[in-house]
N, C-alpha and C positions, 0 to 999 in steps of 0.2 A: 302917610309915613309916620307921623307924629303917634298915633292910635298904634301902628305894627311896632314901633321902639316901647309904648306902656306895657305892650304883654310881658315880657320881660327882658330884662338887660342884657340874656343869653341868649335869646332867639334868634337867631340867624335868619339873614332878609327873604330867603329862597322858603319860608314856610310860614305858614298863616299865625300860624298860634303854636301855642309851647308843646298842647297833646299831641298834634301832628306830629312836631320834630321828636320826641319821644318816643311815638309810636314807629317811627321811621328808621330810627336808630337802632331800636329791639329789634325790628324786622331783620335790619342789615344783619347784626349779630347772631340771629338767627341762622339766618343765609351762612353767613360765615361757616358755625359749628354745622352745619348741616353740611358741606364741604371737607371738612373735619372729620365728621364721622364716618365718609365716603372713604374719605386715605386711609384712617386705622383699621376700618372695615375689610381694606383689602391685608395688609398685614395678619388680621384677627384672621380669616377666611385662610389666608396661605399658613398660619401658622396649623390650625385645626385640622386640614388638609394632611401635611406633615405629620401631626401627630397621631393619626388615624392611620399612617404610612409605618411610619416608626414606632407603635405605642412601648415595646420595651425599655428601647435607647434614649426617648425622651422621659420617661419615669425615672431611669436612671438618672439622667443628667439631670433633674428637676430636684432628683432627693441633695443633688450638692448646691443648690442656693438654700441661702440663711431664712430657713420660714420665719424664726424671731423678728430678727430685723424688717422683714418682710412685713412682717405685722405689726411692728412696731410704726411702721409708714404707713402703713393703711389706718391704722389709728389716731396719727396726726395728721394726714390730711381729711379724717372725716372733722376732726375739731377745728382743723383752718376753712370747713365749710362753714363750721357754726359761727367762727368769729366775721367771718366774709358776711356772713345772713347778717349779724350784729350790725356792721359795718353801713348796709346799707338802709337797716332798718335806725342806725345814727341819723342816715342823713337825710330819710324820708321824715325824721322829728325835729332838723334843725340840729342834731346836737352835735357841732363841730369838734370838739371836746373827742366826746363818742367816739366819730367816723375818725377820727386819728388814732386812737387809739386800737381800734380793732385792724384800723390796716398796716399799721406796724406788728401786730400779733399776728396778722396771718399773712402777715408778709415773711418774720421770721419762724413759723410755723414752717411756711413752704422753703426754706432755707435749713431746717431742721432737716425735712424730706433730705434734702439735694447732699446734706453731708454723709446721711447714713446710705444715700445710695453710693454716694463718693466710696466710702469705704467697702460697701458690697465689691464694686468695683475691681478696688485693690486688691481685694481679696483673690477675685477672678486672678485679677495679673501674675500675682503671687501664685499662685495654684497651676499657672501654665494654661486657663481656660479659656481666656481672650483667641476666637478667630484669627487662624493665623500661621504662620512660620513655625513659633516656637509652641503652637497647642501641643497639649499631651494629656491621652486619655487613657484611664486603667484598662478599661473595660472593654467589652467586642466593639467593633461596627464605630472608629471612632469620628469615620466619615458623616455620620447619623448625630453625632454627638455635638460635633463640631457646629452644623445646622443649627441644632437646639439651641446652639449660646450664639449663632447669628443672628437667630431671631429674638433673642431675648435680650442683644445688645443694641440691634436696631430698635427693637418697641420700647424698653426703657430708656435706652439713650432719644430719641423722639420723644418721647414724656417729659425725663427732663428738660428740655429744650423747651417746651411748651409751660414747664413748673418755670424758667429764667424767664421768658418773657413777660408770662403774668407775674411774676414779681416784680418787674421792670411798670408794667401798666399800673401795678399799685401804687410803686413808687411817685409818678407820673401823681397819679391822685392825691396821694401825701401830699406833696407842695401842691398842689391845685388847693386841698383841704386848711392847709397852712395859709393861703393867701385870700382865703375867704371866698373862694368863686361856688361855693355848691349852699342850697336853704331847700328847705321845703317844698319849695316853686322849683326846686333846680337842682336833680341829683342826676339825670341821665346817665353820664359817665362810670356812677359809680355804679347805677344798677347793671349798666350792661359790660360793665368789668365782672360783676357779680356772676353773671353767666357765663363765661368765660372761663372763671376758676373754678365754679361748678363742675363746670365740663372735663376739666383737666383730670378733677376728681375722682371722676365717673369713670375715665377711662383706668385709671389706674384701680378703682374697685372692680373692674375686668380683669384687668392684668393680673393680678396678686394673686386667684383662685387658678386664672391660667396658666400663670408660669409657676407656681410656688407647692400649690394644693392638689392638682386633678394628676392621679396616676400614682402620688406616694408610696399606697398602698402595698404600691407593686414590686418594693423594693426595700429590702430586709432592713 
């Protein structure tokens, strides 16, 4: 017992050594986003489906979200990847300092995201585009239309949702970070937060050419 508490102070009794619990933990999160990409998967697929069905009335409806904006998010969450890689690559050095600071940056990185979709939003509400009672579309087919912003209020609203919790999980790490529980011998948590907001990433460099770019063309 005395030899399983030197491996180290964070090794939990259920596993031999620190690589295991590491290696164990990745897996899980693994497992997880693999799950993950199962659910958006079906969304992505019904969405594709759809537009394959509707290719006019979703070109149209696509020409009315903010591509600026749109791009302007995809630009910062590629930069809260980089400060997230920082972050992990702090605490694989020890440098406490570091791993604080980069999780506050892409913590309000990903808070940056959440306002300017916030306002996409309003914009929608504003405009009478919100699914619904009160929609109203200029254009033919607005049955077709209506669809296009269900799906694109389901998959970004589910985005965001997943953008709050991983800021939540960082949050979580800040004070872990603050209270001195992570070194060199002991980052787990952080690295496999790191995939996690990877991932969220990833889906949203999907979404942005999906909802925002494919079909433009098609519409004056």
């Amino acid at each position: 017992m005395d030899t399983h508490a030197l491996e180290s102070p964070a090794l939990r009794h259920h596993f031999d050594t620190a690589e295991q619990q590491k290696d164990a933990s990745t897996l899980g999160m693994w497992i997880f986003l693999v799950t993950e990409i199962m659910f958006f998967g079906g969304l992505f697929a019904g969405y594709t489906v759809y537009r394959q069905l509707y290719p006019n009335v979703f070109a149209a409806a696509s020409n009315e979200l903010d591509i600026l904006l749109g791009g302007v998010n995809t630009a910062v969450l590629i930069f809260s990847s980089f400060t997230m890689v920082l972050a992990v690559w702090s605490a694989q050095t020890g440098s406490r300092k570091g791993l604080m600071v980069n999780l506050v940056l892409t913590m309000l990185l990903g808070l940056v995201f959440l306002v300017i979709k916030g306002f996409e939003w309003h914009h929608k509400w504003v405009m009478h585009e919100i699914p619904g009672a009160s929609f109203h579309w200029e254009g033919p087919n607005p049955g077709q239309a209506q669809l296009f912003f269900s799906l694109y209020f389901a998959m970004t609203g589910l985005h965001a949702l997943h953008m709050v919790v991983g800021i939540g999980i960082l949050s979580l790490l800040l004070y872990m970070a603050w209270r001195g529980r992570f070194s060199r011998d002991y980052y787990t948590p952080v690295d496999t937060a790191g995939l996690y907001w990877h991932f969220v990433d990833i889906i949203w460099i999907f979404l942005f050419p999906l909802l925002y770019l494919i079909g433009r063309h098609h519409h004056g």
